[in-house]
N, C-alpha and C positions, 0 to 999 in steps of 0.2 A: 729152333726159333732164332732167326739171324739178329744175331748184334748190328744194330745199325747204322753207328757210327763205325767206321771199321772197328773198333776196339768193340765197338758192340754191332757192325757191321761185320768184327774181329770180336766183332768188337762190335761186335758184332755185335753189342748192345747197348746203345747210351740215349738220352732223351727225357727235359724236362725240370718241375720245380715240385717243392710241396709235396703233400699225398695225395697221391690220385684214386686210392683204391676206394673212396667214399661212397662214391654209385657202383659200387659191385657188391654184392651181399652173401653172407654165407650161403657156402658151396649145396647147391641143389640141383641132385639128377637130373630133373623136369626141366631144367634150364640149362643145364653142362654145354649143348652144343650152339647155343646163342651166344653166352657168355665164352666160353671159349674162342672166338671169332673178337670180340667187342676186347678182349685182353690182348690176344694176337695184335691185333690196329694199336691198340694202344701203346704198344713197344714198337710196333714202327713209328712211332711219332713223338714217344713224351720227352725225348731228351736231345731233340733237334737240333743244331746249332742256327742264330737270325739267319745268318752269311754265312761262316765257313769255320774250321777245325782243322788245326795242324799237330800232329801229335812226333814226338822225336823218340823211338822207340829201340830195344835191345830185344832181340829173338836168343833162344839157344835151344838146339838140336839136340836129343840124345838117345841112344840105341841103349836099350835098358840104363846103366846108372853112367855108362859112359858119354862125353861129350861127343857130340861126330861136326857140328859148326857150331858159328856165332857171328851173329850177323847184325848191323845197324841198319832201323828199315824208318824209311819217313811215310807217314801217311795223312792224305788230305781229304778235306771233304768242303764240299762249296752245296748250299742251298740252290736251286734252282725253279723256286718256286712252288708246283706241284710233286717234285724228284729231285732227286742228290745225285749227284758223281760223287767217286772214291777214286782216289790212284794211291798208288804205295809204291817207294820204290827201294830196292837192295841199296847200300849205301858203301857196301864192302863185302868183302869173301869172295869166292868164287863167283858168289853171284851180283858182282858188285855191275850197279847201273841197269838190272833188269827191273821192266818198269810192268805193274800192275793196274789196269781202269777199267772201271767197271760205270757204268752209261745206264740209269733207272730210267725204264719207258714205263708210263702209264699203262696201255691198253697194249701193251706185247712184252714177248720176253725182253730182260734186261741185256744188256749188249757187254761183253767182256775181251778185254784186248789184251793179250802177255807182248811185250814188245823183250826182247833179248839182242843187246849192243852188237853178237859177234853176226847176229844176221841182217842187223840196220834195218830193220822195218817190224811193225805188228802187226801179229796175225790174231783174228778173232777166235776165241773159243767158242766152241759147237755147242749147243743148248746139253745135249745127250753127255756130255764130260765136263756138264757142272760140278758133279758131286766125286768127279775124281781129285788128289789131292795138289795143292798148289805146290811146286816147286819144293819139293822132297818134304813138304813141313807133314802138319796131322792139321790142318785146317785142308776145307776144298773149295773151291772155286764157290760155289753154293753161298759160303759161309759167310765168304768175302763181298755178299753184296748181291747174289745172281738168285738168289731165291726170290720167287713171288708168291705173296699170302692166296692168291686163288691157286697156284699148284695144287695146296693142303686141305682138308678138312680139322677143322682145329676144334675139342672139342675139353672144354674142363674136366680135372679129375678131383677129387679131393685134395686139397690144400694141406701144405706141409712144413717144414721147420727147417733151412737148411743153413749152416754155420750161423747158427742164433737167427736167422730171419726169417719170419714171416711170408711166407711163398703162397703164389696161385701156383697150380700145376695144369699143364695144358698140355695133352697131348695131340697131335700131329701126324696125318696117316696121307701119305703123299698119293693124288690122284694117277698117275702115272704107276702102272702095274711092276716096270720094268725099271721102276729107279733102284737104287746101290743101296738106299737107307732107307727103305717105303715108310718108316713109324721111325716119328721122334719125342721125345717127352722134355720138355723143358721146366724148370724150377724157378718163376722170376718174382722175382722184391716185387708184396705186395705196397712198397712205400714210393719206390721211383723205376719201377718196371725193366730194371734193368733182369737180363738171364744171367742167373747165377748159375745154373749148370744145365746142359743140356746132355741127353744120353740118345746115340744114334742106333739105331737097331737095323737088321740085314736083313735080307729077305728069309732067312730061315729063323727067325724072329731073334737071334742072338744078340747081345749088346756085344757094338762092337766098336763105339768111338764114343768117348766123354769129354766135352770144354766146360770147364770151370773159371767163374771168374770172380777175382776179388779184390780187397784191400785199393773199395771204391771211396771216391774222392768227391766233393762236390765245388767245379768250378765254373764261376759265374753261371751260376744255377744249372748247370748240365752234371750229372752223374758221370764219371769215367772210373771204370773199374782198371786201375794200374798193372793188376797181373791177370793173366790169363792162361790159362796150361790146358791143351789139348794133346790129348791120348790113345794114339791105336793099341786098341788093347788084343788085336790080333798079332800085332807085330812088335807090340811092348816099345814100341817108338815116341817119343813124348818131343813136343815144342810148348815152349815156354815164352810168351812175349812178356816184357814190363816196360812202362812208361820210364819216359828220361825226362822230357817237357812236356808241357799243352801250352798252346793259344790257341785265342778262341776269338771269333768277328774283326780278323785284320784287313779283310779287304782284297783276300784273294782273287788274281787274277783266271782268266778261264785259260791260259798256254796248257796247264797242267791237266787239263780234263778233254784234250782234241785229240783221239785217236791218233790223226793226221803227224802231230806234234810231238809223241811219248820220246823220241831221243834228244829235245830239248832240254840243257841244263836247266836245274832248279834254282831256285834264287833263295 
């Protein structure tokens, strides 16, 4: 279930005010695969920003309990009506000034561009290496923005408890026979739809990636979950992002969301 703001785009998960879960009624088989569709939509939408979202964030890398980076990444998000752009970009480390956007099409795939300063230009990523992983982290290109709810069939499962909260559980079974994670299960706040954890499964059904999110925040009525920690649990490699700032509806301009544009300083 992609977080939709980056942190819920990543963050993959943020959207909204209040309780929404009011028109959703205990979990019933005869209805699982309605309802799971109708919850789906609803975490792409309840914690939208009017205009836009600027988040200042701390990443850290580590190969079992060792640190291997640590990185300052900024991420944006600008409303555009019917779709959102995301950009995110490295701010230091090695991979300082590599820049991340990701382009929401209504009626096609979402469009994704890695731009990298030592080559001076960005190159699109392929629909087919969505789901491979972004720039050494345990997040994947997917996560980041490039998933669309028609890929999935999404269907409810019985509802659940996770760190004291109240959860829908929706499971996720990707139409595409040849995808990396074909079944995903996601755990989200039945209070503000944010995905508190999501568990990726392989084609030989094994769990094999977990993102967790938490120690969420409610600012100017948008949900942000401040930490987030993703886990290959094949390779025992974990990323950890946590919030530094938010703003929220400043008036973002569009430089940061033009393909054309990604080796533009930020302002």
């Amino acid at each position: 279930m992609q977080l939709k703001t980056i942190m819920t785009a990543l963050l993959f998960f943020v959207l909204g005010t209040g309780s929404a879960s009011a028109d959703i009624g205990p979990f019933n088989p005869e209805t699982a695969g309605k309802e799971g569709r109708i919850i789906a939509e609803k975490v792409e939408e309840f914690n939208r920003p009017e205009k836009d979202l600027s988040i200042l964030a701390s990443m850290t890398l580590l190969a079992g309990e060792r640190v291997t980076d640590t990185r300052q990444v900024a991420i944006r998000q600008k409303n555009y009506g019917a779709t959102d752009r995301y950009a995110m970009r490295f701010l230091d480390s090695i991979k300082r000034g590599t820049t991340f956007l990701t382009i929401e099409n209504e009626n096609r795939d979402n469009d994704q561009y890695l731009y990298i300063p030592a080559l001076g230009r960005a190159r699109k990523i392929a629909v087919g290496d969505s789901q491979n992983a972004f720039e050494d982290t345990d997040f994947s290109y997917e996560d980041l923005g490039g998933r669309k709810l028609d890929d999935y069939m999404h269907e409810r499962r019985s509802d659940a408890v996770f760190n004291e909260r109240e959860c829908f559980r929706v499971e996720s079974r990707a139409k595409d026979s040849s995808a990396r994670y074909p079944r995903q299960l996601s755990w989200i706040d039945k209070e503000n739809y944010l995905p508190l954890q999501v568990r990726f499964f392989g084609r030989d059904g094994r769990l094999e990636r977990v993102i967790v999110a938490g120690e969420v925040q409610k600012i100017e009525g948008i949900h942000i979950p401040f930490r987030t920690v993703a886990r290959d649990l094949r390779t025992s490699h974990t990323t950890t992002m946590e919030i530094l700032e938010v703003t929220i509806n400043t008036g973002l301009g569009n430089a940061s969301f033009d393909p054309d544009r990604m080796g533009d300083a930020w302002r």
